[in-house]
C-alpha positions as CSV (number, residue, x, y, z in Angstrom):
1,X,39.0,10.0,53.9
2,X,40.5,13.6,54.4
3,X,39.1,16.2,51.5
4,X,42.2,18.6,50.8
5,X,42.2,22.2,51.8
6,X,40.8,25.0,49.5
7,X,44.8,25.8,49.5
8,X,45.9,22.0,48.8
9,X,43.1,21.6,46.2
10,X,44.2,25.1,44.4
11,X,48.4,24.3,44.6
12,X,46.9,20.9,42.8
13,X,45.1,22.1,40.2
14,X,48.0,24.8,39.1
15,X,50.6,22.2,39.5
16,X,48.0,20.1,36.8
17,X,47.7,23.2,34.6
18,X,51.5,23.9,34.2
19,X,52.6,20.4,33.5
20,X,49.9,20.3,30.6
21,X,51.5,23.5,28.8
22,X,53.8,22.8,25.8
23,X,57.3,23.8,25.4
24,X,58.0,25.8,21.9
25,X,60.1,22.7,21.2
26,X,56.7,20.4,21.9
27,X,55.0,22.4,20.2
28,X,56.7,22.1,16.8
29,X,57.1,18.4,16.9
30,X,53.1,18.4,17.8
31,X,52.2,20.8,14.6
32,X,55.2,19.2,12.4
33,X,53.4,15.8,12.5
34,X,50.2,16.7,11.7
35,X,48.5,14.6,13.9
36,X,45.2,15.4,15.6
37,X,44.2,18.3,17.0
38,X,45.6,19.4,20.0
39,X,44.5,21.9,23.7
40,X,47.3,24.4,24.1
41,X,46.9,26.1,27.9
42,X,47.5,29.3,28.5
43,X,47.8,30.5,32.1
44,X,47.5,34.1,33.3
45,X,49.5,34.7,36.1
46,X,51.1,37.3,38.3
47,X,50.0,39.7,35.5
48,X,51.2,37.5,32.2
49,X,50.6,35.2,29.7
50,X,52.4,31.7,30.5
51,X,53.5,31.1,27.6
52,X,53.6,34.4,26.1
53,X,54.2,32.6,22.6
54,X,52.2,30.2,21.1
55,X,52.5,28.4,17.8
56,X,49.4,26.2,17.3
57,X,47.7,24.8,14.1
58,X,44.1,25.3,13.0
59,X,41.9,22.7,14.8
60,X,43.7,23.3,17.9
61,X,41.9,24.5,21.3
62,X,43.4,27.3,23.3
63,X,42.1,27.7,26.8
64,X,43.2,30.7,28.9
65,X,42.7,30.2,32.8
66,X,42.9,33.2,34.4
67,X,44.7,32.4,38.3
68,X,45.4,36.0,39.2
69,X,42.5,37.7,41.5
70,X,42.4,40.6,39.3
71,X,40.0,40.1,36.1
72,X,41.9,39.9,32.7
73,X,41.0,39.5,29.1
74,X,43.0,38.0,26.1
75,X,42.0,40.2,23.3
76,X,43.6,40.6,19.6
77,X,45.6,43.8,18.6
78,X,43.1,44.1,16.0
79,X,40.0,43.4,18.3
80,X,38.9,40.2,15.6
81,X,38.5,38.0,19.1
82,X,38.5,38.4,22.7
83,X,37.7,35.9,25.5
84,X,35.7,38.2,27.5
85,X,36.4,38.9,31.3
86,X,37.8,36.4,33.2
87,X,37.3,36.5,36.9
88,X,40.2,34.4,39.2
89,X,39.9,30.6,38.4
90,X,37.8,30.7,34.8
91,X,38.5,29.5,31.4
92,X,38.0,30.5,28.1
93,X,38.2,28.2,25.0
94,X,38.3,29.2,21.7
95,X,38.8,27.4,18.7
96,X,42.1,28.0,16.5
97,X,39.8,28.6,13.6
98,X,38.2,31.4,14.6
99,X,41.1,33.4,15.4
100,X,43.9,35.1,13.3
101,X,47.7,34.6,13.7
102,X,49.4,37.8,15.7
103,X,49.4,39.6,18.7
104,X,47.2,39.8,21.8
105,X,46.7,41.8,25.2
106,X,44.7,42.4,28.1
107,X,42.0,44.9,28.1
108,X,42.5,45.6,31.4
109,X,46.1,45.5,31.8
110,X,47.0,46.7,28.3
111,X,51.1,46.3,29.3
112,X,49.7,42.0,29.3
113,X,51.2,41.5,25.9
114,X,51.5,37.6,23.9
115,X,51.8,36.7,20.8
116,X,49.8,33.6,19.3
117,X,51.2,32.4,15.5
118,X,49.0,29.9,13.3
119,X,51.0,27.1,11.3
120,X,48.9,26.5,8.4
121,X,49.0,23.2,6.8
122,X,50.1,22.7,4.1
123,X,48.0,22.1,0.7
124,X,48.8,19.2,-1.2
């Protein structure tokens, strides 16, 4: 049994990692049925977010993969949450409870802008 390359193994995982990222269309039918909780991805590539909005609901998980070789950050306008540095090929989760609705950048790279909005449910 041949192992893949470091290069097959890498073109693999990134081709895994962009199928799994919602469409803004996917991602209003997912938070319009209220369903269960759901993992949004967020690549950083080539110096961006991918996607650079994201609508989630509290309860989701957002995981940020960094798969530049610089390090990067995702970090709130208002400073309320950051992911700490991420070196080429980590992840970050965080929980869409503990962060706020609004914008967000790299601390490194402050021109690495994105924009994450929070659909609240509604009370009954």
């Amino acid at each position: 049994m041949k192992l893949p390359t470091r290069r097959e193994a890498l073109v693999n995982t990134a081709a895994a990692l962009s199928a799994a990222v919602f469409t803004p269309t996917s991602l209003s039918r997912a938070i319009a049925s209220d369903g269960p909780s759901i993992t949004h991805n967020v690549e950083i590539r080539k110096f961006k977010f991918v996607p650079d909005h994201l609508l989630a609901k509290p309860g989701d998980t957002i995981v940020w993969t960094n798969l530049d070789i610089a390090p990067h950050t995702a970090t709130a306008n208002d400073r309320s949450w950051d992911t700490g540095m991420l070196k080429k090929g980590q992840s970050k989760s965080v929980t869409v409870s503990e962060i706020e609705s609004g914008g967000y950048f790299c601390r490194f790279h402050p021109h690495m802008k994105a924009e994450l909005q929070i659909e609240q449910k509604d009370s009954l």
